[in-house]
N, C-alpha and C positions, 0 to 999 in steps of 0.2 A: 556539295550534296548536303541538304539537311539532315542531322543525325536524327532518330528516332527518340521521340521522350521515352525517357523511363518510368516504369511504374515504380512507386517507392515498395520496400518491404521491409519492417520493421528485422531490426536486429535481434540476433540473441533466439530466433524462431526456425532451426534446419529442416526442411521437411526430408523425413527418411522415406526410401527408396526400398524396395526390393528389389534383385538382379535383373529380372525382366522389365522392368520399369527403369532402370538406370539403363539398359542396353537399346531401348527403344529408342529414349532420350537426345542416346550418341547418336544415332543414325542422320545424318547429313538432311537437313530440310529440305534439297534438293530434288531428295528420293519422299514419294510416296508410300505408305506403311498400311501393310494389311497385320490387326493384331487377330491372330487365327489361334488362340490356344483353346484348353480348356475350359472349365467355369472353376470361379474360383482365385483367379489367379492376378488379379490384380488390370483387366483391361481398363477398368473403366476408373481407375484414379490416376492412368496414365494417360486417358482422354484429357482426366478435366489438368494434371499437369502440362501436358502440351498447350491445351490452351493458356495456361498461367506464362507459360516460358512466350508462348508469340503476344501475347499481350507486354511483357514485359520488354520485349526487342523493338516492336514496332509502334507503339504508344498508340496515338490517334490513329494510325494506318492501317492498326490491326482489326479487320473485321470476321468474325467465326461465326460459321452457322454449323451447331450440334444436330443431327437429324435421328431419329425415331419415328418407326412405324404407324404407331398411334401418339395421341398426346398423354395417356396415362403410363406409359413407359416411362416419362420425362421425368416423374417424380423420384426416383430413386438417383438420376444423375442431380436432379436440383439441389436435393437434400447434400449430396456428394462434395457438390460445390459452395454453398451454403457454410460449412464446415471449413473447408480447404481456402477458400479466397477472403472466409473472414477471419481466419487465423492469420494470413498473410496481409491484406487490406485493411481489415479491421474498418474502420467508418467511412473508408476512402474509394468506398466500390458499391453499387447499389442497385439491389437489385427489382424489376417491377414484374411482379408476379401474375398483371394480367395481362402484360406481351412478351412475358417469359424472355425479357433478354436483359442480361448485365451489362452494368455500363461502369467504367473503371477510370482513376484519376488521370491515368495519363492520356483519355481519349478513346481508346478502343472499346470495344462490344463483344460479346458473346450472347449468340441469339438460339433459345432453345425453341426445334421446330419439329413438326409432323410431315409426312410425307406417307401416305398411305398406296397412293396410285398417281399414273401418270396425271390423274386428273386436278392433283394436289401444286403439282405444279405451279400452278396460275400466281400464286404466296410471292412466289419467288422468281417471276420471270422478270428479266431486267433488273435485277439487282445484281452487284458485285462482292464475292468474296475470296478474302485474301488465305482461309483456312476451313475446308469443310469436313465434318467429321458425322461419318456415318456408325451408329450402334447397332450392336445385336443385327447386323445384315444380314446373317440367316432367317431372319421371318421375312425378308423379301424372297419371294418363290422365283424372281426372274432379275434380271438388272435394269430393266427400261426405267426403272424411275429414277434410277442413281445415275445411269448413263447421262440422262438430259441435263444432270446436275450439273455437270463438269462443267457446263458452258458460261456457270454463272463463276466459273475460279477466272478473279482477273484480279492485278496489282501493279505496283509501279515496275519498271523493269527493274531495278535496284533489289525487288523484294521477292523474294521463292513465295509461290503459291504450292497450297501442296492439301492433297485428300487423303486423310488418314480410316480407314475401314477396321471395327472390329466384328469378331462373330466365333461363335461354339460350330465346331462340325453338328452332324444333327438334324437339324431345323430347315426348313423348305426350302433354304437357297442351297441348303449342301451340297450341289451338285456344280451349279456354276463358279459359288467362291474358290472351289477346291480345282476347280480345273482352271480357274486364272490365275489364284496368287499361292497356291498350296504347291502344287505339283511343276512350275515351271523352274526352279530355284531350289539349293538348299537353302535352308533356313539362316537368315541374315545375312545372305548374298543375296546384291542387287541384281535383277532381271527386268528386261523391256515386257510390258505387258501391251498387247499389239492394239487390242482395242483402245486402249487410253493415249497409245502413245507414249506412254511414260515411263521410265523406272522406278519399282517399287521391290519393295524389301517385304518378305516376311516373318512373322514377330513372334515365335510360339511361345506359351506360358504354360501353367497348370500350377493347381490350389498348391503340390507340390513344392513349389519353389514361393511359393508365399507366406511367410513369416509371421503376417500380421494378422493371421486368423488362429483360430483350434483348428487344424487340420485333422484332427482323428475325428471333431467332432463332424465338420464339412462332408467326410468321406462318407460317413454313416449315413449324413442325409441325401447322397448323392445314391446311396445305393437302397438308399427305404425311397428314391422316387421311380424306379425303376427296376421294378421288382423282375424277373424271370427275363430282360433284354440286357445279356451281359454288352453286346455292340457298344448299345448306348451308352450302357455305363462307361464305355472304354473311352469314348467319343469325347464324354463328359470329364474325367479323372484324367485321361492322357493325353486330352487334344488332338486325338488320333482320328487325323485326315482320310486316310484309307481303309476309313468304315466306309466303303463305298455304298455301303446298300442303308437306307435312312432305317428308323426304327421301330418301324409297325412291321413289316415283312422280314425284321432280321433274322429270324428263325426258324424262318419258313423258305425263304426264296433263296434260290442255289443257284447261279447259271449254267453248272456243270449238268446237275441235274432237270431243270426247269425248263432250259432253252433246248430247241429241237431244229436242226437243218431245215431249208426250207424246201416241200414238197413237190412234188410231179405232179400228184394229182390228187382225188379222195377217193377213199375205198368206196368202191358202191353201195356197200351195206349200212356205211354210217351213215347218223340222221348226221345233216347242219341246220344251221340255225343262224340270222342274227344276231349280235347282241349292242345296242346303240346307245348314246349318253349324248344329246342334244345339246349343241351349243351354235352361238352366232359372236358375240365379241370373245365372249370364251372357246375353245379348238371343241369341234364336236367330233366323238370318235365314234366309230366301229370296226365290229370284230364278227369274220367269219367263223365261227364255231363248228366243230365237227367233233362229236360224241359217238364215242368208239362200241361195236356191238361185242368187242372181245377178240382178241388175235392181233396179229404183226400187221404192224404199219407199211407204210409204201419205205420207211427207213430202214425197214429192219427191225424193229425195235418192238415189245410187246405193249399192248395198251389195253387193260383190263376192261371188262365192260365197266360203260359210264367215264372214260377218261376223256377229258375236254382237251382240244388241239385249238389252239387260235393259230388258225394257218392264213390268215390273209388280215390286212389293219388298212384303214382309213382314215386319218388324222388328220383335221384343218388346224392346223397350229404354224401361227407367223416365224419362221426360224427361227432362235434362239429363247424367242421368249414362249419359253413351255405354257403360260396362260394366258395367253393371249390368239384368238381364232383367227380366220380370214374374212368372216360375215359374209359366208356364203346361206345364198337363201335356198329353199326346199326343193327348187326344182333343179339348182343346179348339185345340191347335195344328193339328192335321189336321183340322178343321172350316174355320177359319180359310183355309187354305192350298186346301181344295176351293172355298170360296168365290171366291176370288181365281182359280183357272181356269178356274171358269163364267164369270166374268164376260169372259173371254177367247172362251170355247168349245172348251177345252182338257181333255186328261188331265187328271190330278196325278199324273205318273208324270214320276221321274228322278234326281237321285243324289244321294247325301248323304257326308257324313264316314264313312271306316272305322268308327269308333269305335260309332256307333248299333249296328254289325251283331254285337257281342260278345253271347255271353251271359250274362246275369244273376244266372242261376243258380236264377230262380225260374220258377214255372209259366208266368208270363208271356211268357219267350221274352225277348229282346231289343227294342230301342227301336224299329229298323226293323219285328220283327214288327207290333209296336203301330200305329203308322203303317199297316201293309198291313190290319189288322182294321179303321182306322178310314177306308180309303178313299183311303190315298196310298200309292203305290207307289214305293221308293228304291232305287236301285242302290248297291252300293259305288263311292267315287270310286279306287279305286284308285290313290290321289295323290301313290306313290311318296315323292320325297324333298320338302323343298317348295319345293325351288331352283328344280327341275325347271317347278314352277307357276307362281313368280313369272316368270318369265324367258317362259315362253308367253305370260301376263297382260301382262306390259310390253311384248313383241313384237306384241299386238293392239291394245295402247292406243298405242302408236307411229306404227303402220300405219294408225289411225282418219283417213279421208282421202283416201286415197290411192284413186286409180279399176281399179287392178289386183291387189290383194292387199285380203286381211280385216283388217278391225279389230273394235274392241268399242267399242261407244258403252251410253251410260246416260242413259234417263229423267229427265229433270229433277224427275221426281217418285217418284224413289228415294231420296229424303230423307237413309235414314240411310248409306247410299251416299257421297253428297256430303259430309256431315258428318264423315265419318270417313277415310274412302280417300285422299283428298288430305296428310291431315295426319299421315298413320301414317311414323314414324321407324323411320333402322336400329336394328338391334339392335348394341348397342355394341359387344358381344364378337363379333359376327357381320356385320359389315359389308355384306353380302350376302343377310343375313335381314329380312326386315320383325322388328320390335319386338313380341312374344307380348305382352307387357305393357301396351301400347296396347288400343282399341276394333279388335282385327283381324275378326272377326266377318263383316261385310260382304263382306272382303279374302277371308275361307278361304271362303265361299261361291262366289264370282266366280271364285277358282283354281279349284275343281272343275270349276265348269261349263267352263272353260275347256280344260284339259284332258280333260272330255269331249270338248269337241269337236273336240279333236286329235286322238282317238280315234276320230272319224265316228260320226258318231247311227246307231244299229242299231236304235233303235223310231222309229218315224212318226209321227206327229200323227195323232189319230183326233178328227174334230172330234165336238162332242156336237149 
């Protein structure tokens, strides 16, 4: 067997290690590494050493692709590396900045890449790599992009192939990272993860255990970024996995309180309603609404006048990947959606996104006409700016509870509700926005209706 070249490294140069980065390090090549800490804490100088160590082992053989959501991500690991491989390399490694991949003496590569959607793909089909390392995986809202990746991990049999993942709880994939590689395993015990096939280890860190910064100074900014959402901050500072609910509703949404048995029937007295958020490659949802006149539910339970009950949900969403729909078209969605309020003994009348009510330009009229020819009737939601909704939204799910004001409770068997809503992040640059880039879906449905009903229902329930 051919041994592998070595990369040289100039003597007299250690590079030091924090504990979490020496403990990843050990972990057997065998095993794949999910690094799930904090921020802060040293993930992404134990990316670019991992790559320095498989370049080193495997010379020419070695091939890495780095992946990022967008390409402007890429600059803080460049610069990372930049530093680190020229301290180590020095003139022996070089880098070309207009296809973003290093090329090193002993033959190997390090190629830094984007990966935004499955549609990105295309970069990388039929190519082979022996190390792929995915960053910041929480702004992937779903796994289909990183999924399809695996196929391109191929190497000699002699050589371990291996997908190293980092990511902050938090952020729009918190919901799937944490249910693969967080919660199957204690931390640095190996575990088969079913979908990969594979054994992987998880890596926790935090600013904590990092040496190589001002930590009091780091803390300070971690908590001037997230003012009044202590979750997040916990998320952020402790690595703390079992923020199960993301950080725009962390203060607001309660399951004990929020979530409600699912019903027999509606009171006669209450209005419903509607409430829809149109999609075709994205899941289009709706929500039967029922706005309480004041008094005891069919549970038991009291619901002051104006309390919103989402007692029935509609979701075309492809299993596991919460953004992604089934492209069903209008007639077969508004069958669908009549179904679901017979089964109530309701209209299908109530509001939808702006957006349905444009027109198309074709004979057909617009998305809402379609809808009205096929037996469901939409109001525009008029939904203003969408502060305006979220801040209604958060002010009913607050309120949920209380014996003198409305709130909004949900169906325990609003599925994709539960699955998404909880775990939807800020929007980074907006602090104040839910995250568009997440599964919001569920969320822009729920703001409508909501908002209707700040509005006061103007149609009535007409039972059938």
């Amino acid at each position: 067997m051919r041994r592998p070249r070595k990369s040289p490294k100039p003597e007299g140069q250690p590079i030091a290690l924090n504990d979490f980065q020496r403990r990843a390090l050990e972990v057997p090549e065998e095993l794949d590494l999910f690094l799930g800490g904090g921020r802060g804490g040293g993930k992404s100088y134990a990316l670019a050493l991992l790559c320095l160590r498989h370049v080193a082992q495997y010379g020419e053989r070695a091939r890495i692709l780095y992946l990022r959501r967008t390409y402007k991500g890429l600059a803080d690991f460049e610069l990372l590396t930049r530093e680190l491989f020229g301290t180590v390399y020095g003139g022996l490694s070089r880098f070309n900045a207009a296809e973003h991949v290093w090329k090193f003496a002993g033959g190997g590569y390090l190629e830094l890449g984007q990966l935004e959607s499955a549609s990105d793909y295309a970069k990388y089909q039929g190519r082979s790599f022996t190390l792929l390392i995915v960053d910041e995986a929480g702004q992937f809202p779903d796994p289909a992009s990183l999924d399809i990746m695996r196929s391109n991990l191929r190497g000699p049999k002699d050589m371990p192939i291996r997908m190293v993942i980092a990511a902050n709880p938090g952020g729009p994939g918190h919901a799937w990272l944490a249910k693969r590689y967080v919660f199957m395993a204690a931390p640095w015990t190996p575990f088969l993860e079913p979908r990969s096939k594979r054994q992987w280890v998880y890596c926790p860190s935090t600013f904590d255990g990092n040496h190589f910064i001002d930590r009091d100074q780091y803390a300070d900014q971690l908590e001037s970024s997230c003012p009044g959402d202590p979750e997040l901050l916990r998320a952020w500072t402790q690595g703390d996995w079992t923020v199960a609910r993301g950080a725009y509703f962390a203060n607001v949404l309660d399951e004990p309180r929020n979530a409600v048995d699912p019903w027999p029937a509606i009171p006669e007295t209450w209005r419903t309603y509607l409430a829809h958020d149109f999609g075709s490659t994205a899941p289009s949802v709706t929500y039967l609404v029922a706005e309480s006149t004041g008094g005891i539910g069919p549970d038991g339970r009291n619901y002051p006048r104006g309390s919103l009950v989402l007692v029935d949900e509609l979701a075309t969403v492809k299993g596991e990947q919460l953004n992604v729909g089934l492209g069903w078209t209008v007639p077969v969605l508004a069958e669908e959606i009549r179904a679901m309020c017979a089964r109530w003994g309701v209209r299908a009348i109530g509001l939808a996104d702006d957006a349905i009510f444009a027109k198309s330009g074709h004979q057909a009229g617009s998305i809402a006409d379609e809808f009205m020819r096929a037996g469901v009737r939409f109001d525009p939601a008029k939904k203003a700016d969408r502060l305006t909704g979220w801040t209604r939204m958060k002010r009913l799910l607050a309120d949920a509870g209380k014996p003198d004001v409305p709130g909004l409770y949900i169906a325990r068997t609003c599925g994709y509700f539960w699955a998404t809503v909880p775990t939807l992040a800020r929007d980074p640059k907006r602090v104040e926005d839910v995250d568009s880039s997440g599964p919001d879906h569920a969320a822009d449905a729920v703001r409508y209706g909501c908002l209707r009903a700040d509005r006061r229902a103007r149609v009535e329930p007409l039972r059938i």
